[in-house]
C-alpha positions in Angstrom: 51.4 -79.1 -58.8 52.1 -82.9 -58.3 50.4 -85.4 -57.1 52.5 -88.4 -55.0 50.1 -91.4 -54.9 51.2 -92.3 -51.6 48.8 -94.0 -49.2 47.2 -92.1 -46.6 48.0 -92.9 -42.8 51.1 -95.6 -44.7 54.7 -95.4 -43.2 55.5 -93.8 -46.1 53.2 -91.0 -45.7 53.9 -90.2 -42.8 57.6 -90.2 -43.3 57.2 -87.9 -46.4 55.4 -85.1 -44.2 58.1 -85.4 -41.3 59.5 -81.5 -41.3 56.8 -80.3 -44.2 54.4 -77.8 -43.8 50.8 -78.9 -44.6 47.4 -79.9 -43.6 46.8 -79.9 -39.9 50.5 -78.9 -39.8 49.4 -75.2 -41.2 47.8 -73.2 -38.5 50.9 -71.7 -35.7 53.8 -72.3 -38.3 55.0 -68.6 -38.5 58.8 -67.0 -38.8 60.8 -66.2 -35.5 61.0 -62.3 -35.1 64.1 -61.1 -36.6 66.6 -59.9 -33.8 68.0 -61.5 -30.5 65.5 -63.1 -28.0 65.6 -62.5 -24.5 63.4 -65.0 -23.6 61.0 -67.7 -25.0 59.1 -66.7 -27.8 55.6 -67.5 -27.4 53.7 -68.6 -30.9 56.3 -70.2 -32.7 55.9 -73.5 -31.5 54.7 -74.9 -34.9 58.1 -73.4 -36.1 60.5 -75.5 -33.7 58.1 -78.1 -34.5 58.9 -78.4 -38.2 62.9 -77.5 -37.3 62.7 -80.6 -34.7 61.1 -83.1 -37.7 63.9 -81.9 -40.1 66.8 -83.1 -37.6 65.2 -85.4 -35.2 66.2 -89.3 -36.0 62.7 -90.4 -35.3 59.5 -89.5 -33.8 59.6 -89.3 -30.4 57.0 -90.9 -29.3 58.5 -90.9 -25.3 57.2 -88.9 -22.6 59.3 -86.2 -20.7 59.4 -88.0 -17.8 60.3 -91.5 -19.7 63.2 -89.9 -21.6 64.2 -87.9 -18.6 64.8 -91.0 -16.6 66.4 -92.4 -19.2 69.0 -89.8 -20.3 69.5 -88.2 -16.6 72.7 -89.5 -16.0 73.7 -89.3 -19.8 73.2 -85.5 -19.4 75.2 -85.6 -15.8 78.0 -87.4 -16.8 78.4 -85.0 -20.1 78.2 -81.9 -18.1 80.9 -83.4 -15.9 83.0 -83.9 -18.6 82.1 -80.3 -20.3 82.8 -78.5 -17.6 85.2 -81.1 -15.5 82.7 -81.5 -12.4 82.5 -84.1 -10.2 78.4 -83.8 -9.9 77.4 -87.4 -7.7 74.1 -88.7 -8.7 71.8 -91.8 -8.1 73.5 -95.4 -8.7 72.6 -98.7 -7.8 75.3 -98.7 -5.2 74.5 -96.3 -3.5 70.7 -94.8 -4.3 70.1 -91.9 -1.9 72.7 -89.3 -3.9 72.7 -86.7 -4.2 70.6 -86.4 -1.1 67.2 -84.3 -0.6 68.3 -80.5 0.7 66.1 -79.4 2.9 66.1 -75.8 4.0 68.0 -74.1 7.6 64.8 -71.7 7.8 62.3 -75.1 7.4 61.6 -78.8 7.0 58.6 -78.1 4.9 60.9 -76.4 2.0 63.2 -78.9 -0.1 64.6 -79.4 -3.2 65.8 -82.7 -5.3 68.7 -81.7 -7.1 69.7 -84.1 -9.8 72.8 -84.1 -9.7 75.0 -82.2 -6.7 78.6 -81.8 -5.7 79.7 -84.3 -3.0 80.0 -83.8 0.2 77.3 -82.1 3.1 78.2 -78.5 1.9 77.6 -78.8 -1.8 78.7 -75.4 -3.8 77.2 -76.2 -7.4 74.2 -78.7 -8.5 72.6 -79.8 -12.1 69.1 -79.9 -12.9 68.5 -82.3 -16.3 65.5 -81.2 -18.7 65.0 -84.3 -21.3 62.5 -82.1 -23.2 61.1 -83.2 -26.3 62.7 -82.3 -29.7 61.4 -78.8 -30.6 61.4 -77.8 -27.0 64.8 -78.5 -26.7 66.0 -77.2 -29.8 63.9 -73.6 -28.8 65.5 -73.3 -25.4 68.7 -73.6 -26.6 68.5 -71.2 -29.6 66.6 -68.9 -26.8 69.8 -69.0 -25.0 72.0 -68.6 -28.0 70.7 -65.8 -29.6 70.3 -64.0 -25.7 73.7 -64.3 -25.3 74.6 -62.1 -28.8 72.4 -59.7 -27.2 73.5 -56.8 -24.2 72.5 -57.8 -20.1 72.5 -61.3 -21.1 71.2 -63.0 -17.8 70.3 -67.3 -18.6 67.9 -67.4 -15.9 66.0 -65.6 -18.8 66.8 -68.4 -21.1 64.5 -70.3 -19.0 60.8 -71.7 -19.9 58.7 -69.6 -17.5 57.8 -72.7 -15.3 61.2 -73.6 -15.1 62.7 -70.3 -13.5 61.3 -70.7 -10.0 62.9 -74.4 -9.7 66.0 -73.0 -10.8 65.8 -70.2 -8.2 65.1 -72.7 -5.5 68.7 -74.7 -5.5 69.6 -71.2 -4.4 66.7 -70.5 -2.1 67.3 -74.3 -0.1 71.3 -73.8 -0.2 72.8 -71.2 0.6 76.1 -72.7 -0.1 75.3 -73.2 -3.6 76.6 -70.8 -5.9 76.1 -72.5 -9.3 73.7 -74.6 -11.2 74.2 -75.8 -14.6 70.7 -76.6 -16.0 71.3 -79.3 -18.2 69.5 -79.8 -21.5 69.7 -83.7 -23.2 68.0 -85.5 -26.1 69.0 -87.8 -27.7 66.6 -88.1 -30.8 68.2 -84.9 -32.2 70.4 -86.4 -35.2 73.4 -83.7 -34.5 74.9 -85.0 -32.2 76.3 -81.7 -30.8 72.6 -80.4 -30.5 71.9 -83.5 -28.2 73.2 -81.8 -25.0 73.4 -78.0 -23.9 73.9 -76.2 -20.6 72.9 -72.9 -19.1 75.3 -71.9 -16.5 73.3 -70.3 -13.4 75.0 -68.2 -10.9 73.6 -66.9 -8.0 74.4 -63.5 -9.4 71.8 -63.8 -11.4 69.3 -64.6 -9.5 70.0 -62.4 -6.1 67.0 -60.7 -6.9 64.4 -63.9 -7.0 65.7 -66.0 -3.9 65.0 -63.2 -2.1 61.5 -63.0 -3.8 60.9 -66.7 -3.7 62.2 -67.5 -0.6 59.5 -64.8 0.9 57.1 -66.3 -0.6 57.3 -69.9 -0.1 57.7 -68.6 4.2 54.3 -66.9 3.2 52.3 -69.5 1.8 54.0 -71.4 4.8 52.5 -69.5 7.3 49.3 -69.1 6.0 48.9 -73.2 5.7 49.7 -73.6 9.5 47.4 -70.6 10.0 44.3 -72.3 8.2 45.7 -76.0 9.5 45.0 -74.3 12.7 41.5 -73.5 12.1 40.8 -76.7 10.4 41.4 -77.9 14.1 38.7 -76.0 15.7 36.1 -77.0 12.9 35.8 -80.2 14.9 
């Protein structure tokens, strides 16, 4: 054993235990399960932890909603050159793209996409995820490794409260046949790990508009049904 006499709570401390495992560190640091995921793997979080501290420049120390305002149109304008799109998104000149969509079957159901084609009958949109480091390095493995594996479907590649956005570009437009759910952070030191895409196609989701779509008109319903009531409480 050694002993580093290195001040507690000191820069330096702290910079030696960056992607270590120790101390508080210890509990929830466990292997991935050998083979190819399908989906998320729950209980490994202390593992993408210690990953994300072994390439991350810095700690990040940002919120998801600070760095995703931040890197939004970093991420759009990298999937546009990727995949050579011409996603429109919110600028000073002009502020109101990509627009709100709002559903045919009701005002009450929307979505904000982040970044959309142009035009009133867009056929693809992006959805930007500035997640923090270990997050984002896990969903992108996820997806990796899913698509080594037989029936790879991305919607899959998803975090579970993630999917039913996803499903609702499809679900509001039913012109829109694409959505390429953009991953971007920039504290990751590679800078090919910094931004990844999962390429949704309606395909893949037939099954789940049709689910969520009933069930957003159900909830629907039953809120004008008890708004009703409400009325003759009075």
């Amino acid at each position: 054993m050694q002993i580093l006499r290195v001040e507690q709570n000191s820069e330096a401390w702290y910079e030696y235990r960056r992607g270590k495992i120790g101390g508080s560190k210890t509990h929830g640091i466990r292997p991935l399960s050998r083979g190819a995921s399908k989906g998320i793997v729950d209980g490994t979080a202390g593992f993408w932890k210690l990953l994300a501290e072994r390439v991350s420049v810095a700690k990040d120390g940002e919120s998801e909603m600070e760095r995703g305002h931040r890197l939004e149109s970093v991420g759009l304008q990298k999937t546009n050159d990727k995949f050579g799109l011409k996603l429109v998104w919110k600028t000073e000149d002009d502020p109101t793209l990509p627009g709100l969509w709002v559903s045919d079957k009701s005002d009450d159901m929307y979505i904000s996409p982040d970044g959309a084609a142009a035009g009133d009958n867009p056929t693809y949109a992006a959805e930007v995820k500035a997640f923090d480091t270990p997050k984002h390095l896990q969903v992108m493995y996820t997806d990796m490794q899913a698509k080594k594996a037989g029936g790879y479907n991305p919607i899959n590649s998803l975090p579970g409260d993630n999917v039913d956005q996803a499903v609702d570009y499809f679900v509001i437009n039913k012109n829109c046949e694409r959505l390429y759910w953009t991953l971007i952070n920039d504290m990751v030191a590679l800078e090919n790990l910094e931004h990844y895409v999962i390429v949704i196609d309606r395909a893949h989701v037939a099954d789940k508009v049709t689910a969520l779509e009933e069930v957003q008109t159900n909830v629907l319903n039953e809120l004008r049904a008890k708004l009703k009531d409400i009325d003759k409480w009075g």
